[in-house]
C-alpha positions as CSV (number, residue, x, y, z in Angstrom):
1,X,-33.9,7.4,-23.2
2,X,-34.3,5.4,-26.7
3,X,-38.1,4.9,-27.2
4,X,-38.9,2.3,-30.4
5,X,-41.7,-0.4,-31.5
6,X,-40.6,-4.0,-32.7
7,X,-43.2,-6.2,-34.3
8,X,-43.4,-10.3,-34.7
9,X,-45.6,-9.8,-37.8
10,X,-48.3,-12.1,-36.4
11,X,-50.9,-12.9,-38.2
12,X,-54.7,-13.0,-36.4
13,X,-56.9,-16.3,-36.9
14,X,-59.0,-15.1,-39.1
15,X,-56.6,-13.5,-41.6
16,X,-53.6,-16.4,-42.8
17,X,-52.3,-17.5,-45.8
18,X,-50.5,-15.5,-48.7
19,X,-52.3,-12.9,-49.1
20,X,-52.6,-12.2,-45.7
21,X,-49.0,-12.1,-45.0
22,X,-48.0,-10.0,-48.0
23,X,-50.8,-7.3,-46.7
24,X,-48.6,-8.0,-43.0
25,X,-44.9,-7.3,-44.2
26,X,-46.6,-4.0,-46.3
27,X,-47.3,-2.8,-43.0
28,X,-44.8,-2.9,-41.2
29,X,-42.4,-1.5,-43.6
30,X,-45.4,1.1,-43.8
31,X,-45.0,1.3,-39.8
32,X,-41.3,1.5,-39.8
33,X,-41.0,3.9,-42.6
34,X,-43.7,6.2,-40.3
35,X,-41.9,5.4,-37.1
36,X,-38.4,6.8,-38.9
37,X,-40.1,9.9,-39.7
38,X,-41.7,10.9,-36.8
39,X,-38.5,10.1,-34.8
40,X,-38.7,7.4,-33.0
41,X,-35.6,5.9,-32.3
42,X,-35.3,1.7,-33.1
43,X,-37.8,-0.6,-35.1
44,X,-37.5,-4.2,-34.4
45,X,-38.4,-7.3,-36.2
46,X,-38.3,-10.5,-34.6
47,X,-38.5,-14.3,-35.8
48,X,-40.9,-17.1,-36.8
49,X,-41.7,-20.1,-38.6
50,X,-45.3,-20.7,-38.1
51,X,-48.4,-19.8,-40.3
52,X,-50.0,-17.7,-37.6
53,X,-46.8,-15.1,-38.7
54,X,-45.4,-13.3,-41.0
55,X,-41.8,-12.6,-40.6
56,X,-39.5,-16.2,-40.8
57,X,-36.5,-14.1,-42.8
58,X,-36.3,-11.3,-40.7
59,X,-33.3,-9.9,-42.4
60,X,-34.9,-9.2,-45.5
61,X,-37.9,-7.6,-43.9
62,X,-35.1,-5.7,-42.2
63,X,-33.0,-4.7,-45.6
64,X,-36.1,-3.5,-47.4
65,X,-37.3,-1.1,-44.1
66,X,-33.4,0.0,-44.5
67,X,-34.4,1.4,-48.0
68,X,-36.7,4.0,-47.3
69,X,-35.7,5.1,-43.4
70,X,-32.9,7.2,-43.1
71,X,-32.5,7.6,-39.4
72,X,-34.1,5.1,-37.0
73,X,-32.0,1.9,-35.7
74,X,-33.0,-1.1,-37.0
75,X,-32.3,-4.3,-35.1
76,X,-34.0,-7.7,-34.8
77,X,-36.2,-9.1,-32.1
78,X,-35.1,-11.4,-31.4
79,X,-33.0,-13.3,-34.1
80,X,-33.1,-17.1,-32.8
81,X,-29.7,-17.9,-32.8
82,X,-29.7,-21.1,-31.3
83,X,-30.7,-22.8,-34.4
84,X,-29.0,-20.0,-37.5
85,X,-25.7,-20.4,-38.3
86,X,-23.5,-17.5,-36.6
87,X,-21.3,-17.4,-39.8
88,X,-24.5,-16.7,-42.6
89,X,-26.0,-14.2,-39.2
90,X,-22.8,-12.2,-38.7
91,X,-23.0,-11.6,-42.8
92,X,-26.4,-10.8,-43.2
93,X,-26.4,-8.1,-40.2
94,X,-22.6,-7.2,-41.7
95,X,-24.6,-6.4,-44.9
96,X,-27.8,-4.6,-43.7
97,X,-25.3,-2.3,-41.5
98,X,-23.8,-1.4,-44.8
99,X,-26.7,-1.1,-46.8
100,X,-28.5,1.0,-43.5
101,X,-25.3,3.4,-42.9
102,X,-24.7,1.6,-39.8
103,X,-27.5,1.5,-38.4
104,X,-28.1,-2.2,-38.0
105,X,-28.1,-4.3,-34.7
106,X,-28.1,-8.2,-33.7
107,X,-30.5,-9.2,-31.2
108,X,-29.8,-12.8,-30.0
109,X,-32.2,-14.9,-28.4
110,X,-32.6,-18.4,-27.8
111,X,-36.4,-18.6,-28.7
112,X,-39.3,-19.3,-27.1
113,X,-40.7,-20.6,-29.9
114,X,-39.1,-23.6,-30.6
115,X,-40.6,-24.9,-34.0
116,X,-36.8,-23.4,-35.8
117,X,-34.9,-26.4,-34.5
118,X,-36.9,-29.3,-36.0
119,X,-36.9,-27.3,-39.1
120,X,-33.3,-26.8,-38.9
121,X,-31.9,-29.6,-38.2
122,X,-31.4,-29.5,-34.4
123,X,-32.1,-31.2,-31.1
124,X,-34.2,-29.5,-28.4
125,X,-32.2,-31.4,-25.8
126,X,-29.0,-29.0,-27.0
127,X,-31.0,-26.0,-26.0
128,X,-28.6,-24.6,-23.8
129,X,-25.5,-26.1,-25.2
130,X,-26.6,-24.3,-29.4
131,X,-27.1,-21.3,-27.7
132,X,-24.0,-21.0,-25.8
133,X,-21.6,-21.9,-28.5
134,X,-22.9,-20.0,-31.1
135,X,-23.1,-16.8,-29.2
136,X,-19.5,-17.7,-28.5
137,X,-18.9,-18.3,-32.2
138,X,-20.3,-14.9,-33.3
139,X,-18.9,-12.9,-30.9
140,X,-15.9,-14.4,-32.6
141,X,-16.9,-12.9,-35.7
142,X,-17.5,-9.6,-34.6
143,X,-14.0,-9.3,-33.4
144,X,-11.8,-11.1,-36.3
145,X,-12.1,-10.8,-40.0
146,X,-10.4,-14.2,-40.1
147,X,-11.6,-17.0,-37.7
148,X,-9.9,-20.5,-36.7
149,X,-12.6,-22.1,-34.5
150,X,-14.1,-25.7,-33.5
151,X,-16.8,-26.5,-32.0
152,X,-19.9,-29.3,-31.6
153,X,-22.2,-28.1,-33.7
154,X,-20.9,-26.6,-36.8
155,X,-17.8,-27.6,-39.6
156,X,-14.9,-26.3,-38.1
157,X,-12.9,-22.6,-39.6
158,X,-9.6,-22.5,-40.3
159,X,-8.2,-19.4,-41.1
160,X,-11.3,-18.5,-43.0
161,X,-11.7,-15.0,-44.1
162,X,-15.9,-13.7,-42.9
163,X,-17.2,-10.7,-45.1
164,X,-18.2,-8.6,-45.0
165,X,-17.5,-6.3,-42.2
166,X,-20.2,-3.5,-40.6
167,X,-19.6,0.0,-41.1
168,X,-18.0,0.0,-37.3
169,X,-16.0,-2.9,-35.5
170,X,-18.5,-2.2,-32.6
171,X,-21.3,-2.9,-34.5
172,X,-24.0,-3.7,-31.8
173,X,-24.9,-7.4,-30.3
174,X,-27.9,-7.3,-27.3
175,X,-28.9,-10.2,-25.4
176,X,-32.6,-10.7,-25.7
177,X,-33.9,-12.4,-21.9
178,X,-37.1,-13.2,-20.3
179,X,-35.9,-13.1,-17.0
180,X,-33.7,-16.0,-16.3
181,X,-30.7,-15.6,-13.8
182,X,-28.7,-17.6,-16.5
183,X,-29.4,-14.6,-18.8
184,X,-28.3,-11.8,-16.4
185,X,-25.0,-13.6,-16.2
186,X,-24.2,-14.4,-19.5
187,X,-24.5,-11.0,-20.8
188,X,-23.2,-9.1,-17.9
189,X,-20.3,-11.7,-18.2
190,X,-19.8,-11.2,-21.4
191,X,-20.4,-6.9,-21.2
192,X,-23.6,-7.0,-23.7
193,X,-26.3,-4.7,-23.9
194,X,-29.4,-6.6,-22.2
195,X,-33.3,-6.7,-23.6
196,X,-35.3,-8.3,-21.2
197,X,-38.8,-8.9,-22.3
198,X,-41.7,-8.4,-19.7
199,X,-45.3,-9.2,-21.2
200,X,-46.5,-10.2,-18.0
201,X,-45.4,-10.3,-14.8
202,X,-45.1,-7.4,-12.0
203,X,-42.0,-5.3,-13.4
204,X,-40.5,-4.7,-9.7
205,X,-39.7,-8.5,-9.4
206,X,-37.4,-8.7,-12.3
207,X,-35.2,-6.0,-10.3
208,X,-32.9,-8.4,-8.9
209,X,-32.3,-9.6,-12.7
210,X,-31.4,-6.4,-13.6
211,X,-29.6,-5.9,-11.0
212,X,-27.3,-9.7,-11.2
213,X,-26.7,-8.3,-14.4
214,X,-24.9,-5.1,-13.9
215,X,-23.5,-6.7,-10.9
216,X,-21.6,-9.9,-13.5
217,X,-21.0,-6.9,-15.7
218,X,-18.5,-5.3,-13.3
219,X,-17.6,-7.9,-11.3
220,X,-15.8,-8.8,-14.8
221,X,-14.5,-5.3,-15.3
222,X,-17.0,-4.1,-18.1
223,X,-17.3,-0.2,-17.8
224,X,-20.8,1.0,-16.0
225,X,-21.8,2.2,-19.9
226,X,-21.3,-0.4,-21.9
227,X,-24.1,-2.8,-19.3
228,X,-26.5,-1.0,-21.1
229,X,-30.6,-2.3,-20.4
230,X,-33.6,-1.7,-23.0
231,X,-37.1,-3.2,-21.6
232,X,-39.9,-4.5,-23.9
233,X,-43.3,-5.3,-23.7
234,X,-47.2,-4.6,-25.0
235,X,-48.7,-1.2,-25.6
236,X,-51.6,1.0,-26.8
237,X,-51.7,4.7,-26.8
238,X,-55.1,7.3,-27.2
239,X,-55.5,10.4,-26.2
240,X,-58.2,9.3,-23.8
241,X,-57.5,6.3,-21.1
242,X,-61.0,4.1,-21.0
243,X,-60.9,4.4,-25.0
244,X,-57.6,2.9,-25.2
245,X,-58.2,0.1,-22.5
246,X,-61.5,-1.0,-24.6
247,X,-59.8,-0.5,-28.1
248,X,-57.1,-2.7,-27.3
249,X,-58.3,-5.8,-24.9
250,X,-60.1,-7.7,-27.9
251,X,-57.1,-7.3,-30.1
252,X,-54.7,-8.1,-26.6
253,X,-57.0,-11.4,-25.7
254,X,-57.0,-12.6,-29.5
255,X,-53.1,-12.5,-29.7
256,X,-52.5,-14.1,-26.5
257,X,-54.9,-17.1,-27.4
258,X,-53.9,-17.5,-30.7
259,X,-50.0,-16.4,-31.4
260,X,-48.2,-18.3,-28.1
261,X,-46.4,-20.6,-28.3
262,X,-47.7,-23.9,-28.7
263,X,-47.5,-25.0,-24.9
264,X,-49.2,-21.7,-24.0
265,X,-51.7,-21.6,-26.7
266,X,-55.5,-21.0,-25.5
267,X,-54.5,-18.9,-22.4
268,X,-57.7,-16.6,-21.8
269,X,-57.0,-13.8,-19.9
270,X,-60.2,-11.7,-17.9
271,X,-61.0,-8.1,-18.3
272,X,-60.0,-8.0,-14.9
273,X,-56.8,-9.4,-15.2
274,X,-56.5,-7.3,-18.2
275,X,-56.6,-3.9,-15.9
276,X,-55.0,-5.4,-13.4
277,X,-51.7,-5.7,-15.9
278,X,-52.8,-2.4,-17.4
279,X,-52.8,-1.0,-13.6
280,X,-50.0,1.5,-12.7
281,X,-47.2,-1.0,-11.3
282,X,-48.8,-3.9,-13.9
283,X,-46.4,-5.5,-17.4
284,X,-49.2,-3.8,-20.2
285,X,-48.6,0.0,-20.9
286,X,-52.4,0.8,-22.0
287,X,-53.4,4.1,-21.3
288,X,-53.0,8.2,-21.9
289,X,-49.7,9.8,-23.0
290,X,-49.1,10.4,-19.7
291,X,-50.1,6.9,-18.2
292,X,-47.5,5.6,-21.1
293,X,-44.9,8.0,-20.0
294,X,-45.8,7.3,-16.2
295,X,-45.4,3.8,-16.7
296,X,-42.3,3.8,-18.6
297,X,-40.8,6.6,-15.6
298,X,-41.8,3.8,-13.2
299,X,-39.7,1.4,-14.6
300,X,-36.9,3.8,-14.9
301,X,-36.6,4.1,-11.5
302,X,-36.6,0.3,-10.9
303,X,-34.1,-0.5,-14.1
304,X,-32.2,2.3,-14.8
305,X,-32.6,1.4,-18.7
306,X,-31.3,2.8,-21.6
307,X,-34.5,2.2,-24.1
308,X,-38.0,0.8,-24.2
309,X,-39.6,-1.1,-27.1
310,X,-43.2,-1.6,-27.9
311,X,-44.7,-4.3,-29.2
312,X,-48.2,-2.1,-30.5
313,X,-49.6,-4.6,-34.1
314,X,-50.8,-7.4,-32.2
315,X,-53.9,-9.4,-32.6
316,X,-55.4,-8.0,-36.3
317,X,-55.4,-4.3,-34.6
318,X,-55.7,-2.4,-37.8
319,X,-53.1,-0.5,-39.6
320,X,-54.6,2.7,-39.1
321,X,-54.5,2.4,-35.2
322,X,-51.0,1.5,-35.5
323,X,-50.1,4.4,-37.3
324,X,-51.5,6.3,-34.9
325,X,-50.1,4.7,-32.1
326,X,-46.4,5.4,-33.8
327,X,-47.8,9.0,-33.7
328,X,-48.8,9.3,-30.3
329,X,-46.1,7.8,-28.9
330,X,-43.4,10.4,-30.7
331,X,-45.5,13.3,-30.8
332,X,-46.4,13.0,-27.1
333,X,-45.0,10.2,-24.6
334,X,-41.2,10.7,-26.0
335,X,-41.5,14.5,-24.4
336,X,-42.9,13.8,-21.4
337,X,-40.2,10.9,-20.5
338,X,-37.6,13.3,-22.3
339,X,-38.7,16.0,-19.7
340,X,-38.8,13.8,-17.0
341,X,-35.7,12.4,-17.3
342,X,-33.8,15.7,-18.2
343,X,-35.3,17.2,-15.2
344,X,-33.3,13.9,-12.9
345,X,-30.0,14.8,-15.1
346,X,-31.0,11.1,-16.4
347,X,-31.1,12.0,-20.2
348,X,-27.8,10.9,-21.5
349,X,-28.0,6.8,-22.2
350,X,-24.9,6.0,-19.8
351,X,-26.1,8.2,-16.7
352,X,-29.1,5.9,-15.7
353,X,-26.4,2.4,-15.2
354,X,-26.7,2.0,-11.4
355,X,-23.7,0.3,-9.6
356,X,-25.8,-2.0,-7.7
C-alpha cells in the first residue's frame, strides 16, 4: 500500500494575510521535500480561493515541490475542475509531469468549496452539468494530441493541436469523492482510480460506495487493477496515544470551526465526540504507530484500497510537529501496514481489488 500526506494550506485565524501565507507555502514545500526523503510515497496539494488558505494556484505550489523531490508522486487534492478550464489543466499537469520525471497526477473534484465559480465566471446551478463535461473534455485530452470537440460551456476545438504531452500517455487522472453514489458510478464507469475523502463519518458505511464502484467498473469491462481506491482523511501520530489525542484536538477543533466551508462554518465538535471519531472503527486516525497502522489495516479490510492520504497541517499545528509526524508515519506506521499486508499476500497495489 501507497501511504502519503496532502495539505489545503489552511491558514488558522489568528495567522492571515501575506506574510502568513508566504511562511504556509515555505512549509509545505519544506514538508514535501521531508516527506520525499523519508519515503513516503505521494504529497498532495489541493485547492482554494479564500483568505483563510494558502494554496489558490496549486500547480505552481506543485512545480516548485517538483524541484527539490526526486521520488515521491506528486498529485493535487483535489484540483476543482468544475470551474478550470480542462484545456489550460491538461497543460499545466502535462508540464509538471515533464518537469517532475513523470511523476505528476490530476486529481479532479467538483469542490466543496464553492467560492471558484463566482470568481470564475460560472453558475452554481450548472454544478453537475461543469463537472460532467469537462471531465469528459479532459479525458479527451489525455487520449488525443489533437482534439475536435463542442460542448456548453467552453469555445469549441477544431482540430487543435494540446501541448504538451506527459512523460507517459497514461499519465494518471483520480476521481476525488465524498461519498456520493453518483461518484462511485462515474469513475467506475469511466475505469478511474477513486479517492474518496472520509473526515467524518463511520468508515464501514461508505462500503457499499466502494463497493458500487468496483461493481460499475466491471460491469463496463475495466480490468480488476485499473479500479484502483486511495482513502483520505485527518491524522496525528506520537509515540505515545493520550499525548497525541491532547496535542492534536485544539489544533483539530480550530480547523473544523474556522476552515469549512462557508455553510459548515462554526461546527464545534466535543472532546467526546473527538474520541469517539478517534475510537478504533471512528474517521480520525489519532493515535500510536500502531493505532495509525491498526486503523489504516481496518479499513483495508473494508476497502481493499490501494493508498491512504493524510491530511496532518491543520489548524496552525506547528511546523515542527508536522515534521515529525512525516517522520513517524515512514519510519514507523509504513512497516507495520507493509508487514501486515505482506503477511495477507496483499502487498502488491492490484491484489487488494475485490470483485464484489
Amino acid at each position: 500500500m501507497e501511504l502519503g500526506i496532502y495539505t489545503f494550506g489552511d491558514l488558522s485565524a489568528n495567522a492571515r494575510g501575506p506574510q502568513a501565507a508566504q511562511q504556509r507555502l515555505k512549509e509545505i514545500v519544506a514538508a514535501a521535500k521531508l516527506a520525499d526523503e523519508a519515503g513516503l510515497h505521494v504529497f498532495g496539494v489541493g485547492e482554494h480561493h479564500r483568505s483563510d488558505y494558502a494554496v489558490s494556484a496549486h500547480t505552481v505550489v506543485l512545480g516548485a515541490i517538483a524541484a527539490v523531490t526526486r521520488n515521491i508522486r506528486l498529485t493535487s487534492a483535489v484540483t476543482i475542475l468544475s470551474s478550470a478550464d480542462p484545456v489550460r489543466v491538461f497543460e499545466d499537469f502535462a508540464t509538471l509531469d515533464l518537469l517532475s520525471s513523470g511523476r505528476a497526477e490530476l486529481m479532479a473534484g467538483r469542490g466543496a468549496f464553492i467560492e471558484s465559480f463566482p470568481l470564475f465566471g460560472f453558475a452554481l446551478d450548472d454544478y453537475e452539468a461543469l463537472y460532467n463535461e469537462k471531465l469528459e473534455l479532459l479525458l479527451k485530452l489525455r487520449q488525443n494530441e489533437r482534439i475536435t470537440w463542442d460542448g456548453k460551456f467552453r469555445p469549441s476545438l477544431d482540430g487543435v493541436e494540446v501541448s504538451p504531452r506527459p512523460a507517459s500517455p497514461h499519465f494518471p487522472i483520480w476521481i476525488g469523492a465524498g461519498g456520493t453514489p453518483q461518484s462511485a458510478v462515474r469513475a467506475g464507469r469511466a475505469g478511474l482510480p477513486l479517492n474518496l475523502a472520509n473526515i467524518g463519518g463511520e468508515p464501514a458505511r461508505f462500503q457499499p460506495f466502494v463497493d458500487l464502484y468496483r461493481q460499475t467498473g466491471l460491469a463496463a469491462g475495466h480490468a480488476p487493477g485499473d479500479l484502483k481506491v486511495a482513502i483520505s482523511g485527518h491524522l496525528h501520530v506520537q509515540k505515545e496515544s493520550q499525548r497525541a489525542r491532547d496535542e492534536f484536538f485544539p489544533h483539530y477543533t480550530h480547523y473544523m470551526r474556522h476552515n469549512l466551508p462557508q455553510r459548515d462554518r462554526g461546527w464545534e465538535i466535543s472532546r467526546r465526540d473527538y474520541e469517539q471519531l478517534a475510537s478504533p472503527r471512528g474517521s480520525l486516525f489519532v493515535g500510536s504507530p500502531q493505532e495509525i497502522a491498526d486503523k489504516i489495516l481496518y479499513e483495508h479490510e473494508l476497502f481493499g484500497h490501494q493508498r491512504f492520504l493524510a491530511q496532518i497541517d491543520i489548524g496552525g499545528l506547528p511546523y515542527a510537529k508536522v515534521a515529525q509526524v512525516i517522520e513517524l508515519l515512514a519510519s514507523d506506521v509504513l512497516p507495520l501496514v507493509k508487514r501486515a499486508l505482506e503477511g495477507q499476500g496483499n502487498s502488491a497495489p492490484g491484489n487488494a481489488s475485490r470483485n464484489h
